[in-house]
N, C-alpha and C positions, 0 to 999 in steps of 0.2 A: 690455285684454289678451286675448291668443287663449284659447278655452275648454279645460278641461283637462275631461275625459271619463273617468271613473270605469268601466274597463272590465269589474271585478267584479260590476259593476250592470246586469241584464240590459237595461233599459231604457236608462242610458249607453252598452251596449255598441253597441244597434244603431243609436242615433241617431250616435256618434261614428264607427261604423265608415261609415256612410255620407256624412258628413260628411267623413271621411277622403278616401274615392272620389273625391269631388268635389273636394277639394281638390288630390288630385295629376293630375286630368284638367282640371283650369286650370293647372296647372305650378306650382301653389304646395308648401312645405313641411309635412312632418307629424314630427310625433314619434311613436314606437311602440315597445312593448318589444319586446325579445329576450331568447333564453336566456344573452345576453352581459350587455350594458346596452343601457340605451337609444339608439338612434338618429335620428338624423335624415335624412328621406327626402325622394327626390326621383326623376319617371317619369325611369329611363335611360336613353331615349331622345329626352326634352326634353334640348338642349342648357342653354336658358336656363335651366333649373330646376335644372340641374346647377352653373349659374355662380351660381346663384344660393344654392343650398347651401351651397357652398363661400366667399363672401361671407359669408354668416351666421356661418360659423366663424373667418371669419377667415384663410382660406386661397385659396391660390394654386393655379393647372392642374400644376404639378411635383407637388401632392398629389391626384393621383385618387380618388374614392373606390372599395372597392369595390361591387360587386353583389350583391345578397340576390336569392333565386330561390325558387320554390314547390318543386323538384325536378329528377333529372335531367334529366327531358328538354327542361328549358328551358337547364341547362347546355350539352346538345349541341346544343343551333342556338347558344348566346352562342361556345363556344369551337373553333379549328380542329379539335382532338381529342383525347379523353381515353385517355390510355394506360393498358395493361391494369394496371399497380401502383396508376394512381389509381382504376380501378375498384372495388380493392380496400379503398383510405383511401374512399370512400364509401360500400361497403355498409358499412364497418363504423363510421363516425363521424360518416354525414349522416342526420337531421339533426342538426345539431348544435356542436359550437366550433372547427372545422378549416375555415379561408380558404385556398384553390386558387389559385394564379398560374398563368396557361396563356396559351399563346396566342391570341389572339382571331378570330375567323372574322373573317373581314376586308373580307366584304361589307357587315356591318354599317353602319346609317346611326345615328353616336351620335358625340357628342364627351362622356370621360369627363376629359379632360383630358391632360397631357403622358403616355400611357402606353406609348407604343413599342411601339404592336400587342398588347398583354396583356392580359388583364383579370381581378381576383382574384374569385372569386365563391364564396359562402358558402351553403346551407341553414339558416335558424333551425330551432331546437326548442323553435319557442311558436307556441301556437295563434292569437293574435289579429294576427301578422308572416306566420303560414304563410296567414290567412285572406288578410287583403290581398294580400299577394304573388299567389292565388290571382285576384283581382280583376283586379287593375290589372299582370300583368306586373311584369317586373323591375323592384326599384329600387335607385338607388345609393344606400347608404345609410351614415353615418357616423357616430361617437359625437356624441351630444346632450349638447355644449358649445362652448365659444370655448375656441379650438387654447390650450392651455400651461392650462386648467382641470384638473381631476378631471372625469372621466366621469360624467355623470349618472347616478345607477343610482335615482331617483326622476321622475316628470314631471314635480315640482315642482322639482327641482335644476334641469332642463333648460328649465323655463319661465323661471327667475332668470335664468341666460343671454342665451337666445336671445329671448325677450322676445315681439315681434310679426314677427319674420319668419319663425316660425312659424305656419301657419293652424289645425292642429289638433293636439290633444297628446292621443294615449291611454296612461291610464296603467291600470297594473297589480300597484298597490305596489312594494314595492322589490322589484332584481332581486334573482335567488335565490341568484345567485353576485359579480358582478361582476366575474368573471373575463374578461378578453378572451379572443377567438377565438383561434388557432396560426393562423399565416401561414405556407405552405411556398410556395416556386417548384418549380416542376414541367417548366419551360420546355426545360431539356436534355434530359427525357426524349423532347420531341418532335428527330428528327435530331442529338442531341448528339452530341460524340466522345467525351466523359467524361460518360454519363448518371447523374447524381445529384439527390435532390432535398435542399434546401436550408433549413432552418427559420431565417424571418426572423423572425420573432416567437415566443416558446416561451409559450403562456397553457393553453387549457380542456383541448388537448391535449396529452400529456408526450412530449418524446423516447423514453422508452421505449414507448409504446404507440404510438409512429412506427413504430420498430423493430421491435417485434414482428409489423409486418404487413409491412414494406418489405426488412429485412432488410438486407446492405450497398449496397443501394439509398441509403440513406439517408445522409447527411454522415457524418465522424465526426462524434462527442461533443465540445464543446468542453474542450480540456486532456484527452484521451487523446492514448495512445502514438499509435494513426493519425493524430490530428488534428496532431501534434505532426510525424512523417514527413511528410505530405502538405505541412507549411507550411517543414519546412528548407531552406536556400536559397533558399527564393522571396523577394524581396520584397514586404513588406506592402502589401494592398491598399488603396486609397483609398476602393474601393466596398463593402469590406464589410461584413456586417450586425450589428449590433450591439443589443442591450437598451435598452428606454428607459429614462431616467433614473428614479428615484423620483419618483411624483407625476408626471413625464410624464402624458400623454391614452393612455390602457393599452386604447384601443375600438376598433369598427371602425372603420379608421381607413384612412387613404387610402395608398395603393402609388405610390412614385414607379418607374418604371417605366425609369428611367437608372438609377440608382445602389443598389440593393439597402440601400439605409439604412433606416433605421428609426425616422421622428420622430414620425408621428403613425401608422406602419402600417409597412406591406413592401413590396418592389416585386423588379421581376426585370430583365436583360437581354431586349434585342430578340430578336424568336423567330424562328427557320430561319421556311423556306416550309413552308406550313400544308397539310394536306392536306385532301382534301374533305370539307366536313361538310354536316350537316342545311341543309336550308333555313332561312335567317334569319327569325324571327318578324317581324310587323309592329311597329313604333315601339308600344313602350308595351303591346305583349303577351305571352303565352308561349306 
């Protein structure tokens, strides 16, 4: 069985974290915590380690995962561009439980799987996810289980699991919340004709504390008056987002990037034409 690393222990910390390195710089799998739950990671810019992720869990390229980053400035080489409202949901929520859908800069050389040019990227608020991230560049990373589980919120949950197709597992006891991340699309605000942003998963962060920074920026509230005018006479969508079930996989969790559903994560519609952004990092850095 892959070794689980005690990362309270100053001496498991540095032998796992380096063991970590190594393991995602051969495209193997790691386990690591977040201020979420735990997840499971893989370089996001290894294809094969990405397919291979997603095999672990039991999942398909319709469920991309998304991407964990050290900070903004590796979000601006990942995404075409961040609009001045989301500048504002990051100084005030990153690091921390708010996952981003944006358009993806399009040079990029990655396959995250079916995402229709998007990609949701997240900041932790834990030091031994912020550490690595700092190493090794982005990763895509995913809740640490088999899709239709409970979220691992221990290493040892997610060792029962995943077993041996993980290489290294740092744990950190239990998470402190296990509350998932807030999935928003943000994709209309780039070129949209009705710029809104869109909460496809409601978790660390509340719609009001959406609102209070975005203001009617934001969706309505599900079941208010606006929500209620906006939806008369339309017909219902097939693509829209919806809560996961009870006991659903409630982690970070992968964006289908057609359909705005919500199984194991969130996803958004194909994005306008991207405008220029930073130069793309190298495969596997920030």
């Amino acid at each position: 069985m892959s070794p689980i690393f005690d990362c309270r222990d100053e001496a498991q910390l540095l032998t796992g974290m380096r063991q970590a390195r190594q393991a995602i710089a051969r495209g193997e799998l790691v386990v690591l915590p977040t201020d979420t739950v735990y997840g499971v990671a893989a370089d996001a810019f290894d294809h094969q380690a990405v397919a291979r992720l997603l095999a672990a869990k039991g999942r398909g390229r319709q469920s991309p995962p998304p991407v964990l980053v050290a900070g903004v400035t590796t979000l601006r080489a990942l995404v075409a561009e961040v609009p001045e409202p989301i500048e504002r949901l990051i100084e005030e929520f990153w690091p921390g439980g708010l996952t981003i859908v944006l358009p993806a800069q399009p040079s990029l050389s990655w396959d995250l799987g079916e995402t229709r040019g998007t990609v949701a990227v997240r900041m932790p608020a834990h030091r031994i996810a912020l550490e690595l991230l700092e190493e090794t560049g982005p990763l895509a990373v995913s809740s640490a289980n088999l899709t239709g589980q409970p979220a691992g919120i221990t290493a040892e949950d997610a060792q029962g699991m995943l077993k041996d197709s993980v290489a290294v597992y740092l744990g950190d006891g239990p998470s402190k919340t296990g509350v998932p991340s807030t999935i928003i699309d943000a994709t209309s605000l780039i070129g949209g004709t009705e710029p809104k942003v869109r909460v496809l998963r409601e978790g660390a962060v509340s719609r009001a504390q959406l609102r209070d920074v975005l203001g009617d920026l934001l969706e309505p509230d599900p079941g208010s008056e606006a929500d209620a005018s906006a939806d008369s006479g339309a017909s219902p969508d097939p693509e829209s987002s919806s809560a996961p079930e009870p006991g659903a996989e409630p982690a970070e969790s992968g964006v289908s990037a057609t359909s705005h559903a919500i199984g194991d994560g969130g996803g958004t519609d194909a994005a306008p034409e991207p405008a220029p952004a930073p130069e793309a990092p190298e495969p596997g850095r920030s």
